[in-house]
N, CA, C and O atoms as a MOPAC input file, in Angstrom:
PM7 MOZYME 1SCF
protein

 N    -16.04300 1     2.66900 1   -17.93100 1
 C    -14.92600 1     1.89600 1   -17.45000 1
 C    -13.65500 1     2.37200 1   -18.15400 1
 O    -13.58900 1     2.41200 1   -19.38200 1
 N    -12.62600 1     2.74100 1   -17.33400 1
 C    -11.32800 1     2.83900 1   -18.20000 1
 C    -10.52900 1     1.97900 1   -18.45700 1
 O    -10.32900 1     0.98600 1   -17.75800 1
 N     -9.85300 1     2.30500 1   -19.71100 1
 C     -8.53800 1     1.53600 1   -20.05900 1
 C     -7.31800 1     1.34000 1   -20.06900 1
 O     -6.65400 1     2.35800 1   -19.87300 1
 N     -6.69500 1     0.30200 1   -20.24100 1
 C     -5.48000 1     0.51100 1   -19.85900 1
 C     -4.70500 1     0.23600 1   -21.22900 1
 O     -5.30500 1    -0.37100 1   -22.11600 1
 N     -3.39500 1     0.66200 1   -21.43200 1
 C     -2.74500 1     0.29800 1   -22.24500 1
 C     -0.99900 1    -0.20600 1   -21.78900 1
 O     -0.44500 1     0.54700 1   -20.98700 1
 N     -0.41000 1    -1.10000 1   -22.15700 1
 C      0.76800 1    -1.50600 1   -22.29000 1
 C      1.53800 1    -1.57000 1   -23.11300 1
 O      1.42400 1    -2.40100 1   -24.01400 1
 N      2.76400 1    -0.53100 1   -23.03000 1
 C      3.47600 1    -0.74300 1   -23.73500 1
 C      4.49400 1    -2.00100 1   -23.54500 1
 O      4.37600 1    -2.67300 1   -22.52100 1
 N      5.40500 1    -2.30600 1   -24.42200 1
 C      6.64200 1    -3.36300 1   -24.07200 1
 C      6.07900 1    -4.47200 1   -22.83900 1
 O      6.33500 1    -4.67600 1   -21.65300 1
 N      5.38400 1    -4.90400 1   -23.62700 1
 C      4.81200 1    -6.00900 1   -22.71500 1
 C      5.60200 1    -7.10100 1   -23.16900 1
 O      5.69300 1    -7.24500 1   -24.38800 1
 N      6.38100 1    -8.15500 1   -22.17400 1
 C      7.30200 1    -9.06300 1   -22.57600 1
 C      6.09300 1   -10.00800 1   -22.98200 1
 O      5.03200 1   -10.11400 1   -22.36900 1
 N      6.47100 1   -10.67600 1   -24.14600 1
 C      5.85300 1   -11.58600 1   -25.25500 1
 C      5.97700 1   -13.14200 1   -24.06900 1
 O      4.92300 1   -13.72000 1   -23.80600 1
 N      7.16900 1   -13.61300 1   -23.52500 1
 C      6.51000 1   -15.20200 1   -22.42800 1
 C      5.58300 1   -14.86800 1   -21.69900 1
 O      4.58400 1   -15.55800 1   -21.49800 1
 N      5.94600 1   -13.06200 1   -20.90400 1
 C      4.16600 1   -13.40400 1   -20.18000 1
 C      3.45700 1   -12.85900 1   -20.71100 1
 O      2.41500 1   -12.69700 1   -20.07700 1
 N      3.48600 1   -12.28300 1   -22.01500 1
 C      1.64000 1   -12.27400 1   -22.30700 1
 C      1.26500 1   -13.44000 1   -22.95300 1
 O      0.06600 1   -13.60100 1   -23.17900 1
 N      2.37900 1   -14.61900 1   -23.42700 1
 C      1.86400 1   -16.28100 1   -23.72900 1
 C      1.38600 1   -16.69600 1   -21.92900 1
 O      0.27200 1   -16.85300 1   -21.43000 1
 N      2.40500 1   -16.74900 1   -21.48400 1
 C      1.32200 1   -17.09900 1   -19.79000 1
 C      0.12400 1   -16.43200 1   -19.30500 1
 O     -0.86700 1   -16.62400 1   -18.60000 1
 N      0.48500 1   -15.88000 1   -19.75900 1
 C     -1.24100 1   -14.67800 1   -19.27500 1
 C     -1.89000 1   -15.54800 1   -20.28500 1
 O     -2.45800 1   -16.46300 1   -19.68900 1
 N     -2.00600 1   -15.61900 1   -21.27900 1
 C     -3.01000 1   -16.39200 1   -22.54600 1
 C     -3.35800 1   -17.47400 1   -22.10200 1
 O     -4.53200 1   -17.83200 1   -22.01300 1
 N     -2.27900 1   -18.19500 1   -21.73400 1
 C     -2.79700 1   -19.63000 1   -21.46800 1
 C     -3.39700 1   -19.62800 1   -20.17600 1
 O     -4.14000 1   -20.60800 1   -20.13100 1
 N     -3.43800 1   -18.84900 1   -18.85100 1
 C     -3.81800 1   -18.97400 1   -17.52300 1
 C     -5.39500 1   -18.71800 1   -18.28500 1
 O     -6.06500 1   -19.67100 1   -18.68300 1
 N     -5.78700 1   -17.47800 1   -18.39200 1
 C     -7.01000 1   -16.95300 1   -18.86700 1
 C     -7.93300 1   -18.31300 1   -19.83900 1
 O     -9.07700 1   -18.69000 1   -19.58500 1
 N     -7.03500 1   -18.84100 1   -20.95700 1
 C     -8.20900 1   -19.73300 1   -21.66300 1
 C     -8.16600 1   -20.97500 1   -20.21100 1
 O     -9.24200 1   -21.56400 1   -20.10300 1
 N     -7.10900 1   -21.38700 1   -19.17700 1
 C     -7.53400 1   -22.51200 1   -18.83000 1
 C     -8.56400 1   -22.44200 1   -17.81200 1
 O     -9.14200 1   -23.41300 1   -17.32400 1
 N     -8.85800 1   -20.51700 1   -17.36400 1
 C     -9.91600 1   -20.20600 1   -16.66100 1
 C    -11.12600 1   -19.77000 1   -17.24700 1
 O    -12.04600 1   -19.20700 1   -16.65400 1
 N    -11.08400 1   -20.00100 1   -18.20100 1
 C    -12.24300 1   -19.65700 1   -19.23100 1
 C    -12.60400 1   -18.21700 1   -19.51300 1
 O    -13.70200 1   -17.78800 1   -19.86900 1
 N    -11.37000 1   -17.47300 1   -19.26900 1
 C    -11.56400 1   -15.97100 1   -19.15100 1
 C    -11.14200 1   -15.23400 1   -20.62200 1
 O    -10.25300 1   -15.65300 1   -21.36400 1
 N    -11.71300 1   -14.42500 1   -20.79100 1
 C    -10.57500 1   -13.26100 1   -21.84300 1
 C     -9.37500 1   -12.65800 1   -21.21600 1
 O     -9.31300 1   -12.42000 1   -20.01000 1
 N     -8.47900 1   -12.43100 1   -22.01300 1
 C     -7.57700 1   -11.85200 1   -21.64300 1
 C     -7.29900 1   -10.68200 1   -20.91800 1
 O     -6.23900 1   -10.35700 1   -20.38300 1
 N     -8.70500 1    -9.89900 1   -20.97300 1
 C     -8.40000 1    -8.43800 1   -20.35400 1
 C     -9.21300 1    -8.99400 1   -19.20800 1
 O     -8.97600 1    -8.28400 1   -18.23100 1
 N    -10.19100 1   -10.09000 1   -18.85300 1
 C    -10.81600 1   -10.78000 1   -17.80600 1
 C     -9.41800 1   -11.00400 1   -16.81500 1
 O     -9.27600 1   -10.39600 1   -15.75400 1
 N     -8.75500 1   -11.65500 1   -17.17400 1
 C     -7.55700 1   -12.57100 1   -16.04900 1
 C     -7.07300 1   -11.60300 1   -15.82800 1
 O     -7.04100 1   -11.44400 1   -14.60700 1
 N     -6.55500 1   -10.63700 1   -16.45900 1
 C     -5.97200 1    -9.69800 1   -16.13100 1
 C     -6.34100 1    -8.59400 1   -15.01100 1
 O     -5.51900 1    -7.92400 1   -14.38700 1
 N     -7.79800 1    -8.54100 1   -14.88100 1
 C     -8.30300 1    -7.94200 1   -13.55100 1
 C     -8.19200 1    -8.79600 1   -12.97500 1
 O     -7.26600 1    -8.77900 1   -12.16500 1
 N     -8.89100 1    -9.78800 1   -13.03900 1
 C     -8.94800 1   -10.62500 1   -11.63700 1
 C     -7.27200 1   -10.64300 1   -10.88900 1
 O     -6.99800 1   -10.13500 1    -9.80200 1
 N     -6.35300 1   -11.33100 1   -11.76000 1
 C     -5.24900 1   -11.32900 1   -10.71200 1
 C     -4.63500 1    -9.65600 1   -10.62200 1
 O     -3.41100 1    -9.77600 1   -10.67900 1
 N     -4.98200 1    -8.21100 1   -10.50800 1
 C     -5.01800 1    -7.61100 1   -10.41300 1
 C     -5.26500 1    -7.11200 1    -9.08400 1
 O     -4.68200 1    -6.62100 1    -8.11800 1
 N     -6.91400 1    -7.62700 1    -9.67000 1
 C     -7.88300 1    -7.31200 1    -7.99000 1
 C     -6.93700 1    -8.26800 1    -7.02400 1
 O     -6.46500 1    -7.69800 1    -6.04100 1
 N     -6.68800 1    -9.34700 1    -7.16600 1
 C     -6.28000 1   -10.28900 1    -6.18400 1
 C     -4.58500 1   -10.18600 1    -5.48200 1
 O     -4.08500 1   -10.83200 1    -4.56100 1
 N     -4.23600 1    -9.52900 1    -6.00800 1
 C     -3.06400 1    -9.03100 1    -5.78000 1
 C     -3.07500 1    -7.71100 1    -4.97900 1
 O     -2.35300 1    -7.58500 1    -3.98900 1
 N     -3.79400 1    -6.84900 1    -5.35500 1
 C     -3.86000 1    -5.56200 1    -5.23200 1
 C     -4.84800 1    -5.94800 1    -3.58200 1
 O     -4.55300 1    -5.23600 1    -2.62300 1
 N     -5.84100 1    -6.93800 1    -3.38900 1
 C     -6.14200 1    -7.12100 1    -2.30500 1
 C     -5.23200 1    -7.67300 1    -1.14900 1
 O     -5.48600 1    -7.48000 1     0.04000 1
 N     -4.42600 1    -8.19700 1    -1.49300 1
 C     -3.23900 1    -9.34400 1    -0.66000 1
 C     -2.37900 1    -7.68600 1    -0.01100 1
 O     -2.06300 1    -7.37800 1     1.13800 1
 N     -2.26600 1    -7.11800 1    -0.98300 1
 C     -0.82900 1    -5.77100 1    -0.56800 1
 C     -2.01900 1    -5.31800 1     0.04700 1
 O     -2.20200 1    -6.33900 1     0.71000 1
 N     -3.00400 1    -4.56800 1     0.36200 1
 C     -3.99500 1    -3.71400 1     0.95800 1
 C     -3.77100 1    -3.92200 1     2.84100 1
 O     -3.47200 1    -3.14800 1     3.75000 1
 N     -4.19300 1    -5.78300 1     2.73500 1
 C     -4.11400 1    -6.23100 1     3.58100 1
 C     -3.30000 1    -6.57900 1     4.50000 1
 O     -3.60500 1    -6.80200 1     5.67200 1
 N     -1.86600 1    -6.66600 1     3.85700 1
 C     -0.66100 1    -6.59700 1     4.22600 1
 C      0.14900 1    -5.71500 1     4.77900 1
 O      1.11900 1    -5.81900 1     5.53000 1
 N     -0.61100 1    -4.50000 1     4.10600 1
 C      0.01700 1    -2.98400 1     4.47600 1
 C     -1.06200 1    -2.28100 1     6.17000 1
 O     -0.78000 1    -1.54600 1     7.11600 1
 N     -2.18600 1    -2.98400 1     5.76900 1
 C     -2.58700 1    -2.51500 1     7.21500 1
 C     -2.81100 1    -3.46100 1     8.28900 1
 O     -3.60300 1    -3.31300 1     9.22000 1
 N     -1.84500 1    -4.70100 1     8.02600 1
 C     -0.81000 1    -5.44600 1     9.59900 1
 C      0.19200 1    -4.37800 1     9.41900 1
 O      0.34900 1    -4.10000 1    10.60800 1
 N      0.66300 1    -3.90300 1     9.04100 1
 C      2.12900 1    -3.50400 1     9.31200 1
 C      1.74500 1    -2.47300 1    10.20200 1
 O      2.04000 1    -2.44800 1    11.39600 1
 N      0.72000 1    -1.16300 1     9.26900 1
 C      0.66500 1    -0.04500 1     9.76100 1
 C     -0.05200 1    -0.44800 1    11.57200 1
 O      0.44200 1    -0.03200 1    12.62000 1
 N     -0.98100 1    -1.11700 1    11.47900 1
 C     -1.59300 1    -1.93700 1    12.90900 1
 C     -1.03400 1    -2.05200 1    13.64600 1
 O     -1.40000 1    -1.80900 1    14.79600 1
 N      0.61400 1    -2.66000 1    13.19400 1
 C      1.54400 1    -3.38600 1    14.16600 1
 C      1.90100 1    -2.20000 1    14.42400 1
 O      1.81500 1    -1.95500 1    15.62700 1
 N      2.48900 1    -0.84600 1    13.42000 1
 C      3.26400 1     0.07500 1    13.60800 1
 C      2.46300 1     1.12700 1    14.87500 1
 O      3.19400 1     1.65000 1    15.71600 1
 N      1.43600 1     1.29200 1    14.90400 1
 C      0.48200 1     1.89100 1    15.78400 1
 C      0.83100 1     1.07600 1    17.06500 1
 O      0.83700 1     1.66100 1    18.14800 1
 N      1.08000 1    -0.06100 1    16.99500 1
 C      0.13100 1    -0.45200 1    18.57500 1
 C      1.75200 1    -0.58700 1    19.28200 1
 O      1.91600 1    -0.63100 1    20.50100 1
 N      3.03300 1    -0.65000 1    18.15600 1
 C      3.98800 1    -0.40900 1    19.17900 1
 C      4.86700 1     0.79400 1    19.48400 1
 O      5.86600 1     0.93800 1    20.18900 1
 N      4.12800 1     1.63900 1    18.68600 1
 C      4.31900 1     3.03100 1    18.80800 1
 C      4.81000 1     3.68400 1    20.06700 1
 O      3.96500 1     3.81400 1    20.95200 1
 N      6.32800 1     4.22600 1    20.36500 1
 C      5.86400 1     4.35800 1    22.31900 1
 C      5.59900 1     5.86900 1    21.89800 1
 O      5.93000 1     6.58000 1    20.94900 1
 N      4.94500 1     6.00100 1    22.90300 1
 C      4.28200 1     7.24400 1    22.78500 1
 C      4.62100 1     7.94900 1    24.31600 1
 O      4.32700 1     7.51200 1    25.42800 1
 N      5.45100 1     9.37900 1    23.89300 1
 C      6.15700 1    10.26800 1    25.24500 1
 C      5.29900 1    10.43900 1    26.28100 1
 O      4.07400 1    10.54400 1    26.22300 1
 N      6.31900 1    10.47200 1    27.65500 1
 C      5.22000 1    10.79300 1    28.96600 1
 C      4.84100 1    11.95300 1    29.12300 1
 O      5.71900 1    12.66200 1    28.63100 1
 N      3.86500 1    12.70400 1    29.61200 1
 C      3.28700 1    14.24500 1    29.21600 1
 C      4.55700 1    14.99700 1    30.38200 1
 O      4.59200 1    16.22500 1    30.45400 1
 N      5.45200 1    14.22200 1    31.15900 1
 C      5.76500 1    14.90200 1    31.53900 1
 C      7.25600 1    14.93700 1    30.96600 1
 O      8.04600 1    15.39500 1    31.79200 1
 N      7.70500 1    14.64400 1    30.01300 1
 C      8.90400 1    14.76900 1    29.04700 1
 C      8.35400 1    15.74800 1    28.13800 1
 O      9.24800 1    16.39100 1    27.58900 1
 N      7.07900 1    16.11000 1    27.76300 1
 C      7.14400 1    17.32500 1    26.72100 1
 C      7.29000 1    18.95800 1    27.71500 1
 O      6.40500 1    19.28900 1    28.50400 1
 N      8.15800 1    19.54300 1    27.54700 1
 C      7.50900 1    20.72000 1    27.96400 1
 C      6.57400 1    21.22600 1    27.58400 1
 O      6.02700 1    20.68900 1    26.62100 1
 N      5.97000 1    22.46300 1    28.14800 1
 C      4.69800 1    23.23900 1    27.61400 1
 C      5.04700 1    24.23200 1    26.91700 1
 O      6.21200 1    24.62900 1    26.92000 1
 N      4.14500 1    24.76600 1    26.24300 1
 C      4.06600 1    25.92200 1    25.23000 1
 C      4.82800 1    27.15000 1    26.23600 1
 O      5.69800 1    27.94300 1    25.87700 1
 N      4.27800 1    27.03700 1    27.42300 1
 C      4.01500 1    28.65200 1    28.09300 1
 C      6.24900 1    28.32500 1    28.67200 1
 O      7.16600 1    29.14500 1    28.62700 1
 N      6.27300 1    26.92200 1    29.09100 1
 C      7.82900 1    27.10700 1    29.46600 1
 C      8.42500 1    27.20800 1    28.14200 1
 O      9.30400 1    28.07000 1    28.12900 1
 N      8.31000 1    26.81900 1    27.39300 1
 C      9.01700 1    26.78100 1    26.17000 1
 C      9.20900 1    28.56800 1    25.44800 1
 O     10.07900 1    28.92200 1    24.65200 1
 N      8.28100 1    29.28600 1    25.94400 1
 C      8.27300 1    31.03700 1    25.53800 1
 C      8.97500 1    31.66100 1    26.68100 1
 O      9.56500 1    32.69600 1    26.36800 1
 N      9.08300 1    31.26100 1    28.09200 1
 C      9.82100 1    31.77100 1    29.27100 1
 C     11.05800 1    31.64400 1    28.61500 1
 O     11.66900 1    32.64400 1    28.23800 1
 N     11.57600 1    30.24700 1    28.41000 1
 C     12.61800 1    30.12600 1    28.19900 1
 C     13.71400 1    31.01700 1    26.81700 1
 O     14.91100 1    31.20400 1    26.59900 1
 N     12.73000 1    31.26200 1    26.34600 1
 C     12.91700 1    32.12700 1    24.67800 1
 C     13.33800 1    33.17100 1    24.78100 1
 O     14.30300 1    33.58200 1    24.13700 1
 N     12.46300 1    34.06400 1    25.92800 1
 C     12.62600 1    34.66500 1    26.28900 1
 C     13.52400 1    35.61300 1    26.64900 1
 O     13.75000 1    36.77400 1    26.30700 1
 N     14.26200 1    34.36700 1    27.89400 1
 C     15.32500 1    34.57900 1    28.56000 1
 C     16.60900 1    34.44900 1    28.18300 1
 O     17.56700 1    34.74000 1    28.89900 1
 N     16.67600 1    33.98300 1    26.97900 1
 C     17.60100 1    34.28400 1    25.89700 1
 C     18.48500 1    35.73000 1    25.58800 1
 O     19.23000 1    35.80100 1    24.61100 1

């Protein structure tokens, strides 16, 4: 398992972190995953409504607005 280290950790929240953890009966490096994991699950979930939403209203071009490869080299061409 790896570790983590913190530097300049502000001293009120690592007293709030202390006190959340003993009133959950946790250790300190305990609470500290959990609202980790629980956070880190909320953004996961959040990010793929967006991307979901971003897909499904995606407009997507009519095949007949792209030209083709083969007009697109005529035209190069003829340059």
């Amino acid at each position: 398992m790896a570790t983590l280290h913190i530097r300049r950790f502000p001293e009120p929240l690592y007293h709030r972190l202390a006190k959340l953890a003993t009133q959950e009966r946790r250790s300190l490096s305990a609470e500290v995953v959990v609202l980790l994991e629980r956070e880190l699950s909320k953004w996961s979930k959040s990010q793929e409504k967006v991307l979901t939403a971003l897909d499904r209203w995606r407009l997507k071009p009519s095949r007949s607005a792209i030209p083709s490869s083969l007009e697109l080299l005529r035209a190069d061409r003829q340059r």
